[in-house]
N, C-alpha and C positions, 0 to 999 in steps of 0.2 A: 102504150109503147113509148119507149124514152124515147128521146130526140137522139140522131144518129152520132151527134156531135159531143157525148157525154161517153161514146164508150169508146172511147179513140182508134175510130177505123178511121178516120181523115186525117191527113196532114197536105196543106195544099193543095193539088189536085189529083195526088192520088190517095187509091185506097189500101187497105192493112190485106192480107189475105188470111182468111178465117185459118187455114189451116200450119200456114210458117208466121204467120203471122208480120211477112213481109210487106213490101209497099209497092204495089202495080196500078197501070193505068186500069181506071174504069172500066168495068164490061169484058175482061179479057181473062183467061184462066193463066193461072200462076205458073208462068215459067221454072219456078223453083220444084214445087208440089203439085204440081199438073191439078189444083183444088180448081174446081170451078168459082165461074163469078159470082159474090155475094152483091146485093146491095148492102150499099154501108147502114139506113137502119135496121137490117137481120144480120150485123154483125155478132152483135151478144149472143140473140137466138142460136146463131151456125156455133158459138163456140159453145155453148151448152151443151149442145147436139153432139159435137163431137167430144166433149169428157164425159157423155152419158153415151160412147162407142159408136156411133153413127160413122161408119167411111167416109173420108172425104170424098172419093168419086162419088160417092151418090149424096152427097151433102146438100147439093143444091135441089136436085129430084126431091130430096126431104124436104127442105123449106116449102118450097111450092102447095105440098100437101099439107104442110104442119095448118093445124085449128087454128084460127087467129088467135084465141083465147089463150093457146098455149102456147102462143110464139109471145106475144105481150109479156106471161108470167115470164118466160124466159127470160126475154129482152129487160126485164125488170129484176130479175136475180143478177145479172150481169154487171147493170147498171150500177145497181149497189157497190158489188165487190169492186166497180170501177172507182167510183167515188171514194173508195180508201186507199184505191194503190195513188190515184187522184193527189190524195194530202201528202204521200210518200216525195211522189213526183216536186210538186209545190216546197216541199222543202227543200230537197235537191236543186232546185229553180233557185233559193234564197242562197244558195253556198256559191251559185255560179258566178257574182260580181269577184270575189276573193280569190279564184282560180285563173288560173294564167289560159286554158285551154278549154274551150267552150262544150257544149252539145251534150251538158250530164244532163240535163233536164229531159232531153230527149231520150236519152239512151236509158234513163231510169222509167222513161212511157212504154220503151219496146221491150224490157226486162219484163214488167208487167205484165203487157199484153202477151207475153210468151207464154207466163205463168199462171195467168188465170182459166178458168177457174182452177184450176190442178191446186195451186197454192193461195192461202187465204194472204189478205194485206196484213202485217200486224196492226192491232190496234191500239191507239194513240193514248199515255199516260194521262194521269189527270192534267188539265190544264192549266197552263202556267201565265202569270199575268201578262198582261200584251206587255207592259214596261219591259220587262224581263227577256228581251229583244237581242241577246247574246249568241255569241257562236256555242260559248261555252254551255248556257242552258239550251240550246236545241240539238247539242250532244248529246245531253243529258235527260231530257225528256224523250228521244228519238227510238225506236225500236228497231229500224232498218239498219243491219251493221254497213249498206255503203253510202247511206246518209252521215252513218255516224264519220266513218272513212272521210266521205266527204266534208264533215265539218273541220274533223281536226287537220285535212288539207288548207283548207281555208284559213283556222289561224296560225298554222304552220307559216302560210305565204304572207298573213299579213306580222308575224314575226314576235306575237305573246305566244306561243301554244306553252300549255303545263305541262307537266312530263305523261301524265295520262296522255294527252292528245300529241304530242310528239309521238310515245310509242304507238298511238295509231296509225297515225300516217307512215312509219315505217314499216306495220302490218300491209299496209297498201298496196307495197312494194309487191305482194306475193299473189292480189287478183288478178281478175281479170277485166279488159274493158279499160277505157280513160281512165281511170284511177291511179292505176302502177304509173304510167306516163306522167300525169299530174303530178304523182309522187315524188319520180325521178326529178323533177323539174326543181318542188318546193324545199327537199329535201335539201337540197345544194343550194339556196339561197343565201346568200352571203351573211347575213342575220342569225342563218341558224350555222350553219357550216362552221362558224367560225368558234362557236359555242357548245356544240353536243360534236360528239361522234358516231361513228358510223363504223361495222366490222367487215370485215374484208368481203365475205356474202353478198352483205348488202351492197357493196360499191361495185360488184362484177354487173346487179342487177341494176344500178343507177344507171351505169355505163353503157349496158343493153337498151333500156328505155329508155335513156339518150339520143341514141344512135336512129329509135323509132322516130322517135319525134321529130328528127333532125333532116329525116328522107321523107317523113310524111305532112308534117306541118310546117312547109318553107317559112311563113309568116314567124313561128318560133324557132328559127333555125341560129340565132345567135345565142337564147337564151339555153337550148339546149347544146350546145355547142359549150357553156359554159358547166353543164352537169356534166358533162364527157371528160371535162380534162380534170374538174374537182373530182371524179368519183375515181381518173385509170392516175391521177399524179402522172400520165404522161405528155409531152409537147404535141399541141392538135396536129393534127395533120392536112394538108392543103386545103383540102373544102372547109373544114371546120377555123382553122385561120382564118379565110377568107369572110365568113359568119363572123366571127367574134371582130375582124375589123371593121367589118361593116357595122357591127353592133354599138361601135365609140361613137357612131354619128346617130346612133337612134335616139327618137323625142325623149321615149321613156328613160329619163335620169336614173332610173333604176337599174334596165338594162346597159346604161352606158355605163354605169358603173360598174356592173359585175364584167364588162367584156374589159376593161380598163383595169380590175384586181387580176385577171387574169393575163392579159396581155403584160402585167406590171408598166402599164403606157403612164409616163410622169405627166405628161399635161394633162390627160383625164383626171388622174386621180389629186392634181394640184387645185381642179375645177373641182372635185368633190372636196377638199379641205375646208372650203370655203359654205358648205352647205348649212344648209339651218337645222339638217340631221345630226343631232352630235354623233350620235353612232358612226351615223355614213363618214361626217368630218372624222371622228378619232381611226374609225378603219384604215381612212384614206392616209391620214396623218404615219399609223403604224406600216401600212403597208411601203409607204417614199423611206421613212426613216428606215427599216431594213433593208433596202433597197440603198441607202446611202446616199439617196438625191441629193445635192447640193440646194436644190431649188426651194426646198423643204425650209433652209435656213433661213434664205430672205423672208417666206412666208412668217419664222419664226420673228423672227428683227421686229416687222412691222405688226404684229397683230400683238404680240410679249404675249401671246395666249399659255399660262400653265399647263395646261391640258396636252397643248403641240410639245410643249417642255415636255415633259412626261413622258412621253410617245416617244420624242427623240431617244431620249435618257435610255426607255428598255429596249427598244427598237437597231437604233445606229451598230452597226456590226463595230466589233469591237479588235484593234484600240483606235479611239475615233483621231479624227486629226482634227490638229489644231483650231481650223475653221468651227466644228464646232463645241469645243471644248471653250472658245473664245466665245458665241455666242450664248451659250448658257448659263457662264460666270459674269458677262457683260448683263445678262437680265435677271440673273439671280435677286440682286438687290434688290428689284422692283417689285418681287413676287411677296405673297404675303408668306406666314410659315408655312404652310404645308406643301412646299415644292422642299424645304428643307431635307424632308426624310429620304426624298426622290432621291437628290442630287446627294445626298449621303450615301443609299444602296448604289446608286448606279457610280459611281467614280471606284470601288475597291472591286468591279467588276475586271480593273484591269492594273494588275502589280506597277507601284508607281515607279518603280525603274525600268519599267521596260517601256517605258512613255518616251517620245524620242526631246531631245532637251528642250526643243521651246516651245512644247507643251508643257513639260514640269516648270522649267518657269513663266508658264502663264496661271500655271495652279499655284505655284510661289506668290504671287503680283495680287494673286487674287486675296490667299490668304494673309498676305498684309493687310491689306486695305478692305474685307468683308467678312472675313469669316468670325473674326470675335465678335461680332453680335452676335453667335448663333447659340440657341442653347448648348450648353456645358456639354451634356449626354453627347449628341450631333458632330462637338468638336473635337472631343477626343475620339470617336469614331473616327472620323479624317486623319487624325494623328496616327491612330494605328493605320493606320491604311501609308501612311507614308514611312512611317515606319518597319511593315511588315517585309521580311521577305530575306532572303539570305544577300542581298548586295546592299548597303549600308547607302541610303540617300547622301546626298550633296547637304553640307551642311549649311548652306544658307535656306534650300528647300524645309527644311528639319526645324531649324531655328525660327521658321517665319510662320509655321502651323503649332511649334512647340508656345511662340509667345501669344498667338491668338487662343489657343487652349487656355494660357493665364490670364489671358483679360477674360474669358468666358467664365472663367471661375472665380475670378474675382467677383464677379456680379451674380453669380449665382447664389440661390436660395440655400436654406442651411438645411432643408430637406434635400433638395436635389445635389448638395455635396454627401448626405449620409449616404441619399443611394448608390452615388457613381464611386464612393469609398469599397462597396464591392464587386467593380467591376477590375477587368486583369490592366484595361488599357490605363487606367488613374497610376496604377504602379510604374507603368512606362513613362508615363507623363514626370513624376516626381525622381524617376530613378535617372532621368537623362536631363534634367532641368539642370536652373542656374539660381543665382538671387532669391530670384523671383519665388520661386518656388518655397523657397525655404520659406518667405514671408510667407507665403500662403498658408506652408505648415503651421508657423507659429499661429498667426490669427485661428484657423479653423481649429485648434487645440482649447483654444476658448471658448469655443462655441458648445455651448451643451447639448444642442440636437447630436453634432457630427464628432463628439471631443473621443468617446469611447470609442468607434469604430476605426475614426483616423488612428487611436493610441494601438490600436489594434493590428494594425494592419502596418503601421512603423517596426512595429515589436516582431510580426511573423513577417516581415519583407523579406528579409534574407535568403527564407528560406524557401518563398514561395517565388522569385527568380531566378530560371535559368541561368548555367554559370558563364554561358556567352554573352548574354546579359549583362549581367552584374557590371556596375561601375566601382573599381576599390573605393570602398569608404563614403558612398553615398549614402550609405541603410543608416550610417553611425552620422552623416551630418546631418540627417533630416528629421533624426531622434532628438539629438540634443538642438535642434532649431525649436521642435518643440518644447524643449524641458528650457528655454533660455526665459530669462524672466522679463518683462513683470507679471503680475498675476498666476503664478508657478501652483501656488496652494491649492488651485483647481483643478490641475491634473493628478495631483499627486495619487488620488485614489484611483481612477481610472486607470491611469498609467500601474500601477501596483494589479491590478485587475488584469492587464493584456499581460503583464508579463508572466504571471503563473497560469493563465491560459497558454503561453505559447514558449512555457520557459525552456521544452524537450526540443525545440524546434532544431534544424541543423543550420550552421551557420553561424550563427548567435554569437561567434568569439567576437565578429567584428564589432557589434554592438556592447560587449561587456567591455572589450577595450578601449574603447570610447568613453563607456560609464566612470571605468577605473582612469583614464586621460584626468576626465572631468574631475574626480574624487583629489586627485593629485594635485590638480594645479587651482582648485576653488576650495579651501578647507573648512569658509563658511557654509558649504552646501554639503555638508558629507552625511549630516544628521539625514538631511532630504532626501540626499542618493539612495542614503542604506536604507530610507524607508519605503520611496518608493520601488527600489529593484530591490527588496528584500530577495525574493527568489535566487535571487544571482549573488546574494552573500557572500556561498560558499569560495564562487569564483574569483569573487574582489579579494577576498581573503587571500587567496594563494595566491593572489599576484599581488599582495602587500608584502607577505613572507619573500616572494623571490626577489622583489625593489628593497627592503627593508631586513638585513640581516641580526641589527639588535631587537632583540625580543622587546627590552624596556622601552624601547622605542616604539614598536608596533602596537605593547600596550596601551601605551601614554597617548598613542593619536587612537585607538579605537574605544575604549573605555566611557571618551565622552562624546563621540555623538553618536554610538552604534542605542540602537533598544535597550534599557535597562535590564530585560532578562537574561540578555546576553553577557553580562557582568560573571557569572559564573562560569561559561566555555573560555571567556577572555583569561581569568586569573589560573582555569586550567591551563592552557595555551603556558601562562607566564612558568607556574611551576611544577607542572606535573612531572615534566620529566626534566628538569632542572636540573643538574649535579648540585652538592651539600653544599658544596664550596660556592655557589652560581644563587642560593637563598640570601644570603643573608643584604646580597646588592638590592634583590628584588621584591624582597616583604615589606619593603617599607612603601614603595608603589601602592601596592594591593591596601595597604592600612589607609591610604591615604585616597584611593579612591571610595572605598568602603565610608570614612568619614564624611563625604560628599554626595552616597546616594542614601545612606541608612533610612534617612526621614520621608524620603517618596516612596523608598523601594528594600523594607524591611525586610522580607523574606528571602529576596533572590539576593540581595548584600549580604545577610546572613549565610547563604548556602558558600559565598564565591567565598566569605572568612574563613568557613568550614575548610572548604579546597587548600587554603594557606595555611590554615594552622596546623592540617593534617601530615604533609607532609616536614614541618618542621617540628612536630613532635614525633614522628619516625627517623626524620636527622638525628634526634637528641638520644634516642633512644638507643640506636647505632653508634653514638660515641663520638661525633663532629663536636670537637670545642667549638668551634667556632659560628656556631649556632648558640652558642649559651647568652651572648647579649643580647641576639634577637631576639629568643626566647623570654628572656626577662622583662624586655619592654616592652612584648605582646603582654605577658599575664600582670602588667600593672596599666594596661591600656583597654585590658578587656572590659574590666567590670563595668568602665561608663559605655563602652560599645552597647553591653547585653543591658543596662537600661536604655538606652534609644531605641534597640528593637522591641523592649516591652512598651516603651509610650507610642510608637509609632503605629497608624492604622495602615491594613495592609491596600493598595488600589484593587480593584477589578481585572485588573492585567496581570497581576500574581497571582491570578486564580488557580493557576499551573501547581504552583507550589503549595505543600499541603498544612506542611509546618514550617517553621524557621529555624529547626537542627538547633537549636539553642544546647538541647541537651546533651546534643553530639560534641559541641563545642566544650561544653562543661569539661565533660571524659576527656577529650584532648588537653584542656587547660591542669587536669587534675595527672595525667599521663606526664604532661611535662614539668610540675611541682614533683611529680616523682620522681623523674628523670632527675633533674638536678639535687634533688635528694642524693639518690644512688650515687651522683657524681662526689657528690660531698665525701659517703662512708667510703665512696671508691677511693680516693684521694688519701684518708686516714691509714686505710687500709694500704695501698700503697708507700706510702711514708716507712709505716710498719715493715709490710714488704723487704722493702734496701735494705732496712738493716740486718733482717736475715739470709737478704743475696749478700752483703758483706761477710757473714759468720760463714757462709757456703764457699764464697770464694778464697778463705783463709783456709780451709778445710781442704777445697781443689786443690790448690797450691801442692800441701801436704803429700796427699796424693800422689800427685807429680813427682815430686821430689824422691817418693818412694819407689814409682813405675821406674825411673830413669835409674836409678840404684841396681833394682832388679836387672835391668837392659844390659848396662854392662857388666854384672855380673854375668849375665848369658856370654855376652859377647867374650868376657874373658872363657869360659869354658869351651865355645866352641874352639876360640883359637888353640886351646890345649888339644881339643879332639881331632883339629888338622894337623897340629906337631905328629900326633901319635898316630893319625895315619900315614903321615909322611916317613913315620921312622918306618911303621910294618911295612911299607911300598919298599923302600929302599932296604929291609930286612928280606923280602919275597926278591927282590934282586938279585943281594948276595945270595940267594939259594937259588936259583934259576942260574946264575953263574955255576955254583957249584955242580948242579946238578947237570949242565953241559959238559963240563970236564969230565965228572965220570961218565959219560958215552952217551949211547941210544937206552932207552926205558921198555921195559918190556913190551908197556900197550902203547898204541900208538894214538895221539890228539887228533880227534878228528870233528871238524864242523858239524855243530846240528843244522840240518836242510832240514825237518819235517816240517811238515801244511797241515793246517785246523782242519776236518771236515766241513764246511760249511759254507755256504753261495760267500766270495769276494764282493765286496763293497768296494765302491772308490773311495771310501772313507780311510779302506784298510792300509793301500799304495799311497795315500799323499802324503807327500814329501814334508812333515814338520821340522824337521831339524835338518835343513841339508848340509852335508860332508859328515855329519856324525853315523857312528857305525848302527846306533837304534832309530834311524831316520824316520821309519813309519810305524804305525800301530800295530805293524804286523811282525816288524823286525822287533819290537820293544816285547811282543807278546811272545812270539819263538825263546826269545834268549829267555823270559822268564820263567818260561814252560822246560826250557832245559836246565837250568838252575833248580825247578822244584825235582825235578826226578835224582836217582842216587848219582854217587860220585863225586871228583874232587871238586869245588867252586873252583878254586885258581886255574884249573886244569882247562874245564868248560869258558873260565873267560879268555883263557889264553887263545884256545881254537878257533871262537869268536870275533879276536883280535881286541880284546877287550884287556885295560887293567883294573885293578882294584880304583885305582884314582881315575878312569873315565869312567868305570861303570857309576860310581858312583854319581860324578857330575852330571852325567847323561841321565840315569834315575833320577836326580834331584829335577832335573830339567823335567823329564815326563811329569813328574807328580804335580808340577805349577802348571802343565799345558792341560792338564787334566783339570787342573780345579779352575782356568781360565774356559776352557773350552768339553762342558759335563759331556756330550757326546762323544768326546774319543774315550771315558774312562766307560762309558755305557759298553761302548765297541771295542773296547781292552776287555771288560768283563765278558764279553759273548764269547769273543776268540779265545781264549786263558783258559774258559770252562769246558769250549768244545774238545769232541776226539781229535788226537793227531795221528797222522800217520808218516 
């Protein structure tokens, strides 16, 4: 029979009751279960008895009977299964120093002893070396999940748990038994709290197991008092205050400081700044500076701790005041770099004009006198930062961080200028500078690490600043600071390099006019300019045209320092579209520069001669005299030209060009020996000519003489045929006289009124001759239509009120109105032809 003390029916002096498994005095049946009394060693036996169905009313009747032999085996089955829930227990035991709330060791014996036999113990993994003395390997080795519960309690509370054992102990939450409550407790520890979270669920049940612990374990009624307000975010309420202040005086520095984060109490938590916990110190540290303790500062003064810096810096509600905006700049200097970055992030946390003024000038004061030691990156950070924002800083504020950025960069490395060349604030820094700055430009243009990125970022400025930005004419002084000399030769490539990378960019007049300034007023550098802003050519070009109206002039200055392959657009420029009369000023330019490049530059000087000779042998051909001496003294100038381009070898930069048109040249040379040929026979021919326009105009003459002969002979005839009308008119007279005296005539004169059939035109009524009696085309056509039909003329013009001598004139008239104007004879012929009625 085991010993009584092995199956845990004893605790002090009382006993377990076989059947609840509760704990009554000695000798007495169980108030709970009405089981009768065991002795404590037939404890195993009775419970044997009863999971092999024995009633407890008669449980004890059974013992008394049972065979000793078979009460032993029992008592020894018992014993066994005791001895494992035993090791259960014993670890449970080992978790208990780490918990805040005691009696798991217990509560894990009366679990057991509930359970057994009904439930076996689990049995225990292989064994793990005694070294191996961790919470986290007796997790890990453990098979009881509220051992397990229990471990990750424990390093929850001492403040390493792994997220494995974190999400245990927030399983916790959900048993039953000390556990939850432990959980509620460790969970809300200021170590973890402040570091994981927690979801709304979980904090309703923090708050509840709070609340237990808080009416049931007076002794932890401050610490839980501290899981209540973490877990509801609301202000305690009277009891629970009355705990937590009580709690700022307890021994446990632990507990006095969670009642002190919570109460936000500054003297506590000034007492934990000062601990040997950096955590506890930096919590403490975060928790005054949010809070905006002033106390916080002197702490800061006397310790110059980085760390306190820091804490201020993200902590201090923002915008801080002076006080400690003064203390931070006052200990910056002392720190070593790595508070730099700090006080870098934390200062653009607050727009610097809305800083009240003597705060900005104590960040002024500051940055005179410390901030250009700071690395380069760091300081123009600060810059934009004083920079940023739509109210334009004080300009001594502006000037005193813009000249610290220049000593920073004066002293910086020629890697850390490439890289800060692509950041946006470097372009603020240069676009709003003075002097200073431009020296900077020059020098780093020399630099071979940074020369290409700076040339780079010169060349696209313009276009990569805002136009609220923009300073006029800064983009174009900070270009040519660069391109000033000495040592020029070494950008030249570079520089040629950014500008056809960013030649489409917008903006870019200001810089070409800049270039073109330069081109104008240095004519030793023009070679330079044009080569390296080749890109921008076209541009310099047309603002020399609209500066520069004589052609010969534009040529004479581009000709020698522009690229020799350009020698051909130039002499086109000179005479493409030249008038006849405008060649013979200009050709001798073009020979004369051709003379001076032939020998380096044979092909493309042959091409640009072609250009010249071309259009002065279509002058000649067109018949410009005065293209014939130029012409002459090209084709006795040519021949030694075209041996200089057969001695001359071509460069490699000719490569463009395929031939040297020599033979083009030929044909043009032989075009214009023809031309003045033709001029020759034309001239002979000519000569010839006169003489026979002389024999033609002796012959005109003749002509004339004869035409004028003829003329008044007309002339005399007509005037005889007006005699003879005048006589018949005044012959029709006297018979009209006559013919009144003998009386009335049988038939009587009477008006023709008949109308054409046909639609009236307004052509037909207008008025051409007005007061005469055939006024319109209609009255002209009437009378002639009654004239054609029978009977007397004299008769029909009389009635008409016509005579002989106005009909006529009036006819004579119509006939010239008709050949002046073809449409009234068109509209005589339709009326004339038509029915009358």
């Amino acid at each position: 029979m085991a010993p009584f003390w092995d199956n845990g029916a004893v605790r002090g002096a009382r006993v377990r009751c076989p059947g609840c498994t509760r704990f009554n005095p000695p000798g007495v049946r169980c108030p709970s279960c009405a089981c009768g009394p065991v002795a404590p060693e037939h404890y195993g036996a009775a419970r044997m008895l009863l999971h092999a169905g024995v009633d407890r009313f008669a449980l004890t009747g059974r013992l008394e009977v049972l065979e000793p032999g078979l009460s032993r085996q029992l008592e020894a089955q018992y014993a066994a299964q005791w001895a494992a829930a035993l090791r259960v227990v014993e670890e449970a035991r080992r978790c208990e120093p780490f918990l805040t709330l005691g009696g798991f060791a217990e509560e894990a014996e009366d679990r057991w002893a509930d359970a057994l036999p009904w439930s076996q113990p689990p049995a225990s993994r292989d064994a793990t070396p005694e070294e191996d003395d961790s919470l986290e390997s007796l997790y890990q080795r453990s098979q009881d999940p509220s051992v397990r519960q229990l471990t990750a309690l424990a390093a929850v509370n001492r403040g390493q748990p792994s997220r494995e054992l974190y999400s245990a102990a927030q399983g916790a939450l959900y048993t039953d038994g000390l556990a939850r409550l432990e959980a509620a407790l460790a969970l809300t520890r200021w170590r973890i709290w402040f570091v994981a979270s927690s979801g709304r669920p979980q904090r309703e049940l923090i708050a509840r197991h709070a609340r237990d612990v808080f009416e049931t374990r007076p002794e932890h009624a401050a610490r839980a008092a501290v899981a209540w307000v973490r877990a509801t975010g609301q202000a305690p309420e009277v009891d629970l205050l009355l705990a937590l202040r009580a709690g700022l005086r307890a021994q446990d520095e632990d507990i006095a400081f969670e009642c002190a984060l919570v109460l936000g109490d500054e003297l506590g938590l000034l007492a934990a700044v000062g601990s040997d916990d950096e955590d506890r110190a930096a919590l403490a540290a975060r928790t005054l500076a949010s809070m905006g303790a002033a106390s916080l500062l002197a702490v800061l003064r006397e310790t110059r701790s980085a760390v306190l810096a820091r804490e201020v810096m993200r902590r201090w509600p923002a915008p801080a005041p002076w006080e400690v905006v003064d203390a931070l700049l006052t200990l910056s200097p002392g720190f070593d770099g790595g508070l730099i970055e700090a006080l870098s992030q934390w200062a653009p946390q607050t727009p610097f004009m809305r800083l009240s003024p003597e705060v900005r000038e104590r960040w002024r004061q500051w940055a005179h006198d410390s901030l250009g030691t700071w690395p380069a990156a760091r300081v123009l950070k600060m810059l934009e930062w004083v920079r940023d924002g739509d109210e334009a800083p004080d300009d001594a504020s502006a000037r005193a961080f813009q000249r610290a950025a220049a000593r920073a960069l004066s002293s910086a490395s020629s890697a850390e200028r490439a890289e800060l060349l692509q950041s946006r604030v470097l372009v603020d820094f240069l676009v709003h500078g003075d002097v200073e700055e431009l020296a900077l430009v020059h020098t780093w243009a020399r630099d071979a690490v940074c020369a290409a990125p700076l040339l780079e970022l010169l060349v696209s400025m313009p276009g990569r600043l805002r136009r609220e930005h923009a300073v006029p004419g800064r983009c174009a002084r900070l270009l040519m600071a660069a391109w000033e000399r000495p040592s020029r030769s070494s950008i030249l490539a570079p520089l040629n390099k950014a500008v056809r990378s960013w030649s489409g960019i917008s903006g870019r007049e200001e810089l070409i006019d800049a270039v073109w300034l330069r081109f104008q007023r240095h004519p030793v550098e023009r070679a330079e300019l044009l080569a390296a802003f080749e890109p921008w050519r076209q541009e310099l070009w047309e603002r020399q045209l609209a500066a520069e109206p004589d052609a010969i002039a534009t040529f004479e200055t581009w000709w020698r320092v522009d690229s020799q392959r350009r020698l051909p657009e130039l002499v086109s420029f000179l005479v493409e579209n030249a008038p006849a009369e405008a060649l013979p000023a200009r050709l001798p330019f073009v020979w004369a520069a051709a003379e001076a490049r032939v020998d380096a530059w044979p092909r493309s000087t042959s091409h640009a001669v072609f250009l010249a000779a071309a259009p002065l042998a279509g002058g000649l051909r067109s018949g410009h005299d005065a293209l014939v001496p130029g012409a002459e003294r090209f084709l006795a100038w040519f021949p030694g030209f075209e041996a200089r381009v057969l001695a001359a070898s071509s460069p490699e930069a000719e490569s463009s060009y395929h031939r040297d048109l020599l033979e083009d040249l030929r044909v043009e040379v032989r075009l214009m020996r023809e031309a003045l040929e033709r001029r020759a026979q034309e001239a002979e021919s000519q000569r010839q000519a006169e003489l026979l326009k002389r024999v033609e105009e002796s012959r005109r003459r003749d002509r004339e003489r004869q035409q004028e002969l003829a003329r008044r002979e007309a002339e005399a005839a007509a005037l005889e045929a007006a005699r003879a009308r005048a006589e018949q008119e005044a012959h029709q007279a006297r018979l009209a006289d006559a013919l009144e005296r003998l009386g009335p005539r049988p038939v009587q004169l009477r008006r023709f009124d008949a109308s054409p059939q046909v639609e009236l035109l307004p052509i037909d009524v207008e008025v051409i001759f007005p007061g005469a009696t055939m006024a319109s085309v209609l009255d002209y056509s009437r009378t002639l239509k009654a004239l054609s039909g029978a009977g007397d003329w004299m008769e029909l013009l009389a009635a008409n009120g016509l005579s002989m001598t106005t009909w006529s004139t009036e006819a004579r008239a119509w006939g010239e109105a008709m050949i002046r104007r073809p449409e009234l004879g068109l509209r005589f012929s339709q009326l004339f032809h038509a029915p009358w009625s």
